[in-house]
C-alpha positions as CSV (number, residue, x, y, z in Angstrom):
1,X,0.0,0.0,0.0
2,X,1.8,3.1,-0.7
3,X,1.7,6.2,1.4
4,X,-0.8,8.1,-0.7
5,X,-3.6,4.8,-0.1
6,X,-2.5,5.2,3.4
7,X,-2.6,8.7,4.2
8,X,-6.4,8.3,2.6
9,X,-7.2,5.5,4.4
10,X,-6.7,7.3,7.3
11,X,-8.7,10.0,6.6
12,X,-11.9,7.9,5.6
13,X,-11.4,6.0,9.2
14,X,-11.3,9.5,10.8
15,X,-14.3,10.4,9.2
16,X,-16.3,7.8,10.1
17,X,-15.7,8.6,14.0
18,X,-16.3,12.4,13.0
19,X,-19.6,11.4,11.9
20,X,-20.5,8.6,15.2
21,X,-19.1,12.0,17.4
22,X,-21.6,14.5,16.2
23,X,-24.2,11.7,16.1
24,X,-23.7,11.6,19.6
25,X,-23.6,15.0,19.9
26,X,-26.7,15.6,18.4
27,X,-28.3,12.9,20.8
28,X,-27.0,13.8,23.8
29,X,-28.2,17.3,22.8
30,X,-31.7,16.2,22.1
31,X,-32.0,13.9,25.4
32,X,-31.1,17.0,27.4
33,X,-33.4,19.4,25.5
34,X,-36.3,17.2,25.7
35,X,-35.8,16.1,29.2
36,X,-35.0,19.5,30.1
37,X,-37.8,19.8,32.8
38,X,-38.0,16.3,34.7
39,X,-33.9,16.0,34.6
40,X,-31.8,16.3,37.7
41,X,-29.8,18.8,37.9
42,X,-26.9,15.8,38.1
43,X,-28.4,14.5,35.1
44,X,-28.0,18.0,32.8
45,X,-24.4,18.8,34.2
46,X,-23.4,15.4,32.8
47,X,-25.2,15.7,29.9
48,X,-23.1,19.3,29.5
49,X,-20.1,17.4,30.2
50,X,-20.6,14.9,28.2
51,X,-21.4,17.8,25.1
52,X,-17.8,19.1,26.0
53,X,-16.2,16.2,25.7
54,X,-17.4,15.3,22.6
55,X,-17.0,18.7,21.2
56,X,-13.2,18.7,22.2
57,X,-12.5,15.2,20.6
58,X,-14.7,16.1,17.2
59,X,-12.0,19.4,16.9
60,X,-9.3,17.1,17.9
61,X,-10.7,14.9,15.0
62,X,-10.9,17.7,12.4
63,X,-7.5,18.4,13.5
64,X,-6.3,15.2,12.6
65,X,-7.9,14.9,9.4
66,X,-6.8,18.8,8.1
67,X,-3.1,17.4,9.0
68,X,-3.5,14.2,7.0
69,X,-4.8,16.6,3.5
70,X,-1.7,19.3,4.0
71,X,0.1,15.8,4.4
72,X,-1.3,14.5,1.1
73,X,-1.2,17.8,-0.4
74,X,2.7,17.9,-0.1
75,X,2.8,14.0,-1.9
76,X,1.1,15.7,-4.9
């Protein structure tokens, strides 16, 4: 597989947890706004935790992948 293959291959498996992170995102989102009233407070600070720290590791993920195009970029 040459480095080219690779460096894409990458990428596409990077993708696919992009999209499973801001699916989860997007659910934990809707639990908290639809359970906004009968949640314990407990409840919506994890819920806001939980939005962080999928928020951090969907940049962290972008991050990755904008480093592996500049990387293919420079094998063109």
């Amino acid at each position: 597989m040459s480095r080219k293959e690779r460096i894409q291959s990458e990428i596409n498996w990077l993708k696919m947890w992009t999209t499973l992170m801001v699916t989860a995102f997007f659910a934990i989102a809707g639990w908290a706004f639809t359970h906004y009233d009968n949640a314990s407070t407990m409840q919506l600070i994890v819920a806001s935790l939980a939005l962080l720290i999928v928020s951090v590791i969907v940049m962290g993920l972008n991050r990755a992948v904008h480093r592996y195009l500049d990387e293919l970029e420079g094998l063109e």
